[in-house]
Backbone as CSV, one residue per row, in Angstrom:
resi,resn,N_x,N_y,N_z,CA_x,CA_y,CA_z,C_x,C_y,C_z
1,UNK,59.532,3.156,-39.253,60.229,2.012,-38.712,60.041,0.793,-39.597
2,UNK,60.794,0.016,-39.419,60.581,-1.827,-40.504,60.335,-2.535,-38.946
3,UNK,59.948,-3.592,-39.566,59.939,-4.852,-39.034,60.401,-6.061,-39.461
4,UNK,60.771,-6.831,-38.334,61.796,-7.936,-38.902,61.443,-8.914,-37.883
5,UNK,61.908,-9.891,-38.464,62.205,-11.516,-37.386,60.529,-11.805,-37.117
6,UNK,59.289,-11.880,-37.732,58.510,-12.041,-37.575,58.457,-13.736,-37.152
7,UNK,57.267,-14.262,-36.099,57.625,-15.660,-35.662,55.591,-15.606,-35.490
8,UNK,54.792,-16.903,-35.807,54.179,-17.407,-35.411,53.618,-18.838,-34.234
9,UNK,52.536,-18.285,-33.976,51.912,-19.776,-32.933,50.873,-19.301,-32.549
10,UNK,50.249,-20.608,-32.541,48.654,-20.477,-33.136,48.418,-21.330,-31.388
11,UNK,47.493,-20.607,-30.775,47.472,-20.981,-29.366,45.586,-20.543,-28.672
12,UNK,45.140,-20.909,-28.364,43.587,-20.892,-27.926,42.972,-20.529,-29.007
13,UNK,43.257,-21.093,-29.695,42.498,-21.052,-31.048,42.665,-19.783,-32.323
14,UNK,43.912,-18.887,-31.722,43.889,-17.458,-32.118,45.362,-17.801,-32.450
15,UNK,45.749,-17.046,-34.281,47.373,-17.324,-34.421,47.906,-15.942,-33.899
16,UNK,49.204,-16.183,-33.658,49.573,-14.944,-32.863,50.653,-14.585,-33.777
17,UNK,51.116,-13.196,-33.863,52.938,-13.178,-34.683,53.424,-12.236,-33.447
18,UNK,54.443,-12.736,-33.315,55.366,-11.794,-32.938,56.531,-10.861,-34.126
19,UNK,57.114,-9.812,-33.781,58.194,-9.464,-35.128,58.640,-8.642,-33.653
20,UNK,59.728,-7.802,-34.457,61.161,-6.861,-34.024,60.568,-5.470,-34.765
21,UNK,60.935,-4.395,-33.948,61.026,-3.310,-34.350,61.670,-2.626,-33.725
22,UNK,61.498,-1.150,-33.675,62.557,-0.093,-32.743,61.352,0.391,-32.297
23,UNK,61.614,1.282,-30.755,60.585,2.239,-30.084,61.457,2.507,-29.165
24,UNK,60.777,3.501,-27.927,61.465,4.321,-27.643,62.505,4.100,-26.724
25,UNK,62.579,2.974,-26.253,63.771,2.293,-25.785,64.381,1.415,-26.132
26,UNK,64.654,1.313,-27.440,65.210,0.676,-28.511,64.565,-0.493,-29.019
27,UNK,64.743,-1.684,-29.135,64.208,-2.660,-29.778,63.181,-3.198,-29.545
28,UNK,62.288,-3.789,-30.351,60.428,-3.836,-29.470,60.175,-5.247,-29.829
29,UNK,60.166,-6.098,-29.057,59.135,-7.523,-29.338,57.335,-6.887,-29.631
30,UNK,57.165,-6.886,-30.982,55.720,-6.602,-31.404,54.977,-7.374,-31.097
31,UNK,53.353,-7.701,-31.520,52.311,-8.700,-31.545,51.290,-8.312,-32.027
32,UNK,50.686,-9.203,-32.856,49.826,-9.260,-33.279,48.757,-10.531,-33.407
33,UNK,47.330,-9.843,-33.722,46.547,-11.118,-33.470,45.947,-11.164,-35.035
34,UNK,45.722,-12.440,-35.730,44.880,-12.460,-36.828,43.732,-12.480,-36.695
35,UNK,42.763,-11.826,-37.745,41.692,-11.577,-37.132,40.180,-12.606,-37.568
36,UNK,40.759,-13.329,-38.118,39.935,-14.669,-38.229,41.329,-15.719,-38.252
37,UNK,41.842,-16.147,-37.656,42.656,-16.871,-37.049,43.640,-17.790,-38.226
38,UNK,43.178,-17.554,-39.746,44.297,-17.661,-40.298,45.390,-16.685,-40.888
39,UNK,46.309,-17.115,-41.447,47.506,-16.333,-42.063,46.651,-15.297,-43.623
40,UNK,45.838,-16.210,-44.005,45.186,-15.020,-44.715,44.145,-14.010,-44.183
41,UNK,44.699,-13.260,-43.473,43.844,-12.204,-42.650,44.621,-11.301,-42.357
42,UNK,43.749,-9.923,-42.083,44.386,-8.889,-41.391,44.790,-8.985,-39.941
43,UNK,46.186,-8.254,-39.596,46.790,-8.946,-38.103,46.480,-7.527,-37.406
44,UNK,46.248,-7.478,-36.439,45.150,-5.890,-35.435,46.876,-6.099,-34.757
45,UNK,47.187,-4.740,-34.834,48.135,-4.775,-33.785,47.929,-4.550,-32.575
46,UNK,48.617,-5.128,-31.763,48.377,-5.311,-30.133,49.375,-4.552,-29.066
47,UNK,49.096,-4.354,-27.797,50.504,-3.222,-26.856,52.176,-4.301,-27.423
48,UNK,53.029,-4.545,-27.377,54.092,-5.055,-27.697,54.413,-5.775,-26.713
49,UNK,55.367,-6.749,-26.353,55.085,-7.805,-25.451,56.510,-6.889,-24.904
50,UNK,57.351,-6.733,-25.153,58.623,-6.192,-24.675,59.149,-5.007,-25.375
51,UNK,59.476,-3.826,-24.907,59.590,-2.542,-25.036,61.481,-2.478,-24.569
52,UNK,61.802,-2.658,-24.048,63.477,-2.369,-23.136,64.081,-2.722,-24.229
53,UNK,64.644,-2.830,-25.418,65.800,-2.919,-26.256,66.164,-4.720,-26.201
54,UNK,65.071,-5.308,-26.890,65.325,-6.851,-27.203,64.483,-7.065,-28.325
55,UNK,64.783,-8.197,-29.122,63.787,-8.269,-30.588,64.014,-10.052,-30.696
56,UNK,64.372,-10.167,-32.202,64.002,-11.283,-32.442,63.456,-12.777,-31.772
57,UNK,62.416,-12.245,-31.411,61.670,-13.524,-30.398,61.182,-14.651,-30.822
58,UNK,61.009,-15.400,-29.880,60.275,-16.764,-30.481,59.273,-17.529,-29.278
59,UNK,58.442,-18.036,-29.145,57.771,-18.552,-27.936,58.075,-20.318,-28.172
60,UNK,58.390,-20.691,-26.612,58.446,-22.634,-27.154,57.936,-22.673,-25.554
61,UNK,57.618,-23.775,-25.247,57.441,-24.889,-23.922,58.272,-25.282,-23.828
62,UNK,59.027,-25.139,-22.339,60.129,-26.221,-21.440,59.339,-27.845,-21.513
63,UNK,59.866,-28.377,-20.708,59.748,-29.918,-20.635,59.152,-29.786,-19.987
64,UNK,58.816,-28.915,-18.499,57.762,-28.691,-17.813,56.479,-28.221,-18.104
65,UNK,56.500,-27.895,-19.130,55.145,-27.222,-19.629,54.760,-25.757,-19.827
66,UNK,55.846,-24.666,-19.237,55.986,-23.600,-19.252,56.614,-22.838,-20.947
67,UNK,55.095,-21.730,-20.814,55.483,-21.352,-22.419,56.570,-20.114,-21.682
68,UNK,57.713,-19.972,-23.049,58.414,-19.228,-22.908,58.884,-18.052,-23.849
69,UNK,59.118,-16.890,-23.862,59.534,-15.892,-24.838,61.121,-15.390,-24.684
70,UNK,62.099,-15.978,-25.817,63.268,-15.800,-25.953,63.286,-15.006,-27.025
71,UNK,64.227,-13.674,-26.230,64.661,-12.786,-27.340,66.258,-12.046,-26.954
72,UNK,66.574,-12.365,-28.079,67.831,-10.814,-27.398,67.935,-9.936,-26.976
73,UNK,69.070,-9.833,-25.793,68.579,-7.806,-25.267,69.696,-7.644,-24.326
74,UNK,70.464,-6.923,-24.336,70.627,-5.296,-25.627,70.557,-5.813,-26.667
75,UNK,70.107,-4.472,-27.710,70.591,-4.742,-28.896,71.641,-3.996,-29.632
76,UNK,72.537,-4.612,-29.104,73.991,-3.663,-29.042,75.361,-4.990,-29.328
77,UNK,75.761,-4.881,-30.182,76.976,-6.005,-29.951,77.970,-5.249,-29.620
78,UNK,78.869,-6.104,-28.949,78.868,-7.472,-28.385,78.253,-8.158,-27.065
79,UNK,77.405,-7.274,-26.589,76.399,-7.143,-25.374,75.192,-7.815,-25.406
80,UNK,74.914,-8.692,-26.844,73.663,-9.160,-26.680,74.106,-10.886,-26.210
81,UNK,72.837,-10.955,-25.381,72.506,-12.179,-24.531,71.040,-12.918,-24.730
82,UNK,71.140,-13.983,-24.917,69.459,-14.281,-24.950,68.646,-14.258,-23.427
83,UNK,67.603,-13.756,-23.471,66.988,-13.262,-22.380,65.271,-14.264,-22.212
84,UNK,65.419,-14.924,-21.217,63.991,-15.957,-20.865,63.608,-14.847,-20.266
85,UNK,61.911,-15.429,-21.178,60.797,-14.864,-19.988,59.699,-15.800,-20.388
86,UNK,59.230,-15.875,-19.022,57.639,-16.987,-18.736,56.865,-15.861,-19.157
87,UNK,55.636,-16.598,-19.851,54.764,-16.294,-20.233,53.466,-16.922,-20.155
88,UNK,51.970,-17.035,-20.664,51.078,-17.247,-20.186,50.208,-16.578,-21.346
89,UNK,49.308,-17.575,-21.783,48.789,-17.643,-22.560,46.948,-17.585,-22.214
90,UNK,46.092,-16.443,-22.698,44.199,-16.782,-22.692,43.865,-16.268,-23.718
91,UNK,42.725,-16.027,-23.342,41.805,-16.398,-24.861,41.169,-15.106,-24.749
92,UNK,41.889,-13.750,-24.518,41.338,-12.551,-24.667,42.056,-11.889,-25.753
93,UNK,41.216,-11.671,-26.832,42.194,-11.141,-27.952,42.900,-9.743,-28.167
94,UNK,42.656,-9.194,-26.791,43.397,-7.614,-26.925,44.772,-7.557,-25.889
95,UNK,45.011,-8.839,-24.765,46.150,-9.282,-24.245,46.127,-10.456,-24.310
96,UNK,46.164,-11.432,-25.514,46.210,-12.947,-25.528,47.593,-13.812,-24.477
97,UNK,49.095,-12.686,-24.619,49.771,-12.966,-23.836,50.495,-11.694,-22.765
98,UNK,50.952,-12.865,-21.328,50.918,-11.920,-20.440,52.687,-12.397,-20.324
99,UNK,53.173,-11.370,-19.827,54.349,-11.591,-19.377,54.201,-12.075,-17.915
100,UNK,55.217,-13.040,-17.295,54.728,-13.469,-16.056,55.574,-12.923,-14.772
101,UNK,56.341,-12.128,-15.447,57.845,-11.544,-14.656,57.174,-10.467,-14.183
């Protein structure tokens, strides 16, 4: 498989990446954690934040304060839609983020 659309954010002190791949229900929001918390380090891969056929993600905060993970899904044109999900952020480095849905 490749990976693509890789995105960082550096959050409880730990940088995080997200990227795109394929798995077994098509498109995969990945993750990874660095393992001394900069970009020059090895990234431990982590379970994938989204599995159902969506990829290029990105995490931001609403105005309310809520972190969020936007990605596309399907990944099928002309069917793709951008898709919110709340999320939630700690300081455990083997699920740093939780989906909140």
């Amino acid at each position: 498989y490749i990976t693509d659309g890789p995105f960082l954010v550096k959050e409880n002190g730990m940088l995080l990446m997200i990227w795109s791949s394929f798995g077994k229900e098509g498109y995969v929001q990945g993750l990874a954690v660095s393992e001394n918390g900069t970009i020059k380090s090895h990234f431990k891969q982590l379970e994938p934040l989204f599995v159902k056929d969506g990829g290029h993600g990105m995490i931001f905060k609403t105005f309310e304060g809520q972190h969020m993970l936007i990605l596309h899904s399907p990944n099928d044109t002309p069917l793709e839609r951008p898709k919110l999900i709340p999320i939630s952020f700690n300081s455990d480095s083997e699920h740093p983020i939780k989906i909140m849905q």
